[in-house]
Structure formats: C-alpha cells, structure tokens
C-alpha positions as CSV (number, residue, x, y, z in Angstrom):
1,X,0.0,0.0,0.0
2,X,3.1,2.1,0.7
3,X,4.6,1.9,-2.1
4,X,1.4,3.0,-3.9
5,X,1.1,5.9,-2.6
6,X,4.9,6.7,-2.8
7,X,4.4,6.0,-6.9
8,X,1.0,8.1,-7.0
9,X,2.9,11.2,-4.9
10,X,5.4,11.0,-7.5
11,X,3.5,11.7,-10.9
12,X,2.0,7.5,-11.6
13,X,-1.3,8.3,-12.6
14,X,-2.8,5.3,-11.6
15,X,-1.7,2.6,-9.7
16,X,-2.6,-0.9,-8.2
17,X,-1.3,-2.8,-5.3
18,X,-1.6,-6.1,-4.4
19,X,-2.6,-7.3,-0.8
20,X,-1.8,-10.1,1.2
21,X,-5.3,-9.9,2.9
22,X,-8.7,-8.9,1.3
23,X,-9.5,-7.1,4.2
24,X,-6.8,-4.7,3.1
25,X,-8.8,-3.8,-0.2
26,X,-11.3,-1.0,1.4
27,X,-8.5,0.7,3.2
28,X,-5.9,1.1,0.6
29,X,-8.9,2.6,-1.6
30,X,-9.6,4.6,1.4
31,X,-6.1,6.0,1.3
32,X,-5.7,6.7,-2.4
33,X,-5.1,3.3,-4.2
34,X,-6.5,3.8,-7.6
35,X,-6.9,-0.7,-8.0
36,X,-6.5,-2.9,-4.6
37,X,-6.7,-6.5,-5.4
38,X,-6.2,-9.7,-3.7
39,X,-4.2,-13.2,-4.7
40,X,-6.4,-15.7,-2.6
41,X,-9.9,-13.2,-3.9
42,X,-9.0,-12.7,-7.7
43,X,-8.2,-16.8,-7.3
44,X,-11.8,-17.4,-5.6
45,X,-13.5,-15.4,-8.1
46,X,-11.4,-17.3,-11.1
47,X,-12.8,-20.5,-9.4
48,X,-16.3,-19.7,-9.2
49,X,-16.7,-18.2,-12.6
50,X,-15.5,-21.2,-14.0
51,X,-17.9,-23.3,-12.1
52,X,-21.1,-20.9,-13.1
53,X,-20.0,-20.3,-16.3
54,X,-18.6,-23.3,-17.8
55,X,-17.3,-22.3,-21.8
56,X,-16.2,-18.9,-20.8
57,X,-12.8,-17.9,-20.8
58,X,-13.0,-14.2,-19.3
59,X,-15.7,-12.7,-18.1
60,X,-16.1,-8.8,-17.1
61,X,-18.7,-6.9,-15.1
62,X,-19.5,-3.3,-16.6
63,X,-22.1,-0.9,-16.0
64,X,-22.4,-1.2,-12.1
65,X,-22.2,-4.9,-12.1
66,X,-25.6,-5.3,-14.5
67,X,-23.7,-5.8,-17.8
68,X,-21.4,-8.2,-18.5
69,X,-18.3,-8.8,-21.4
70,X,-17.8,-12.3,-21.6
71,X,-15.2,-14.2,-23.6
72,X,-16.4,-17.8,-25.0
73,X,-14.1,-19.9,-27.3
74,X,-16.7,-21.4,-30.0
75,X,-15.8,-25.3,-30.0
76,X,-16.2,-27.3,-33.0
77,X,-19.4,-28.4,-31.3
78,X,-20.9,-25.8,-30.0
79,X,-24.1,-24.2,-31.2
80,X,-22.9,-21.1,-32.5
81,X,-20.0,-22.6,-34.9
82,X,-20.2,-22.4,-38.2
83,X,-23.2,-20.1,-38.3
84,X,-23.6,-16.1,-38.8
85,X,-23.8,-14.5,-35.8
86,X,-27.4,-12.9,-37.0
87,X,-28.5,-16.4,-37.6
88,X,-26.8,-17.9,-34.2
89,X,-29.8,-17.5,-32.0
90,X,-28.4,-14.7,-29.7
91,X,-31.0,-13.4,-27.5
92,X,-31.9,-9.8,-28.3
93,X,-30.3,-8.3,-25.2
94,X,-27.1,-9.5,-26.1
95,X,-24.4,-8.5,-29.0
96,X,-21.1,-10.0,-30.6
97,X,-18.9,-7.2,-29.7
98,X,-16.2,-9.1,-30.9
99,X,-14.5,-12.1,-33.1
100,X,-10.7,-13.0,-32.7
101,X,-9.6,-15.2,-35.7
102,X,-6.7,-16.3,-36.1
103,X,-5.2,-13.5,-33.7
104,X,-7.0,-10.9,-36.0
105,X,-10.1,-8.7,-34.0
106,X,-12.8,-7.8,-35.9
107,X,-15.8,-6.0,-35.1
108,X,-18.9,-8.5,-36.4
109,X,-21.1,-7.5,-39.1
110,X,-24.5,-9.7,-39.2
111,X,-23.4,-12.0,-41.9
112,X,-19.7,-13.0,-40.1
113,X,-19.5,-16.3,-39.4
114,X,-18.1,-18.0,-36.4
115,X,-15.4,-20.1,-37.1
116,X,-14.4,-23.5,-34.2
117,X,-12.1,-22.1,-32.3
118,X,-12.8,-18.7,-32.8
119,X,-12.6,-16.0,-29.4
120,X,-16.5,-14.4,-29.6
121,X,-17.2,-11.3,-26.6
122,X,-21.0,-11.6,-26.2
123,X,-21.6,-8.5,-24.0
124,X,-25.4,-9.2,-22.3
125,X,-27.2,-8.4,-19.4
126,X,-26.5,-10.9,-16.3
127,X,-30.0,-12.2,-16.9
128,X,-29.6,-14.1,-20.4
129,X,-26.0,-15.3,-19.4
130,X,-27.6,-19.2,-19.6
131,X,-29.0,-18.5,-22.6
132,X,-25.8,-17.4,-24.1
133,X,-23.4,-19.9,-22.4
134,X,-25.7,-22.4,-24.7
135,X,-24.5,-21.6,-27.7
136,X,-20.9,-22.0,-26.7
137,X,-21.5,-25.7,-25.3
C-alpha cells in the first residue's frame, strides 16, 4: 500500500497494489489506491466463474455490475460454430462485440460467421447469461 502511494505522490497516474489480505482492499482505496486486489480473492472469483459459467474464458462486469463482457471460445461443437452471428440465435439483449480469428479482431457484421475455435465477446445483461453460455457448449 506504501509503495502506492509513494508511486501516486510522484506523478504514476494510476496505480494498483496487491494485498496479502482482502481485508486490506477497502483501506488502501480509502487512502488513495487507484486498484487494490487480492491473490487468494481474484483466485476465488477465477474459481467460481469457472464453475457458473462453464465455456467462458473471461468474463467482465461493466455498467455497475448489471452488464457483463464475456469471452467464449466457439468449440467445433458448440451451437454457434459455423453459423452467422445474426443467424446464431443470440438473444436480443445480447451482442457479438467481438470475433478474434486467427489472432485478428474484428468488429462482427451480421453476416460474419463464427469459425471452431474462434474468441467471440458476447456482451449481455447478467439475466440471459444461460442462454448465451448455450451456444458455446
């Protein structure tokens, strides 16, 4: 937390500092910590998003906590592979905000089809999160 500080007081614009104990988090925001984060939390959160949501890969939480980025990987399988994205059966809440093929990013037009083993970002509301994780399965 110290050493935070000492980088903010000399010019870092932002900063983040990692704590031993979670109970440390609210205090070193309290003091000026721009990020506080925890080994043992981030690990606990990993762990649990990867027992509620099964074929993502990444997941983050925008918009106070109601909107959510999520990064599936679209198996050979899966739904979604193989088809356009307008014709994938997204539900209308959620949007392909991105496609990463073969290491390139694109933005998806409607008629972009998702390739197996394609990176998709679905960003949704926390309500239809089942619905999407379907299509990746």
């Amino acid at each position: 937390i110290l050493s935070g500080l000492l980088a903010k007081n000399l010019g870092v614009p932002r900063n983040l500092v990692l704590v031993t104990k979670p109970a440390n988090i609210p205090l070193a925001e309290a003091v000026g910590v721009d990020v506080a984060a925890s080994a043992p939390l981030l690990t606990a959160r990993k762990i649990t998003h990867f027992v509620l949501h099964g074929g993502a890969i990444s997941v983050a939480l925008l918009g106070g906590k109601q909107i959510q980025a999520i990064e599936f990987v679209a198996s050979p399988t899966a739904p979604i592979a193989k088809r356009k994205v307008v014709e994938a059966g997204l539900p209308k809440e959620a949007i392909a905000g991105a496609i990463i093929h073969n290491s390139t990013v694109i933005i998806p037009p409607d008629d972009s089809v998702v390739q197996p083993g394609d990176h998709v970002i679905i960003i949704s509301p926390l309500a239809v999160t089942p619905s999407v994780e379907k299509l990746f399965m």
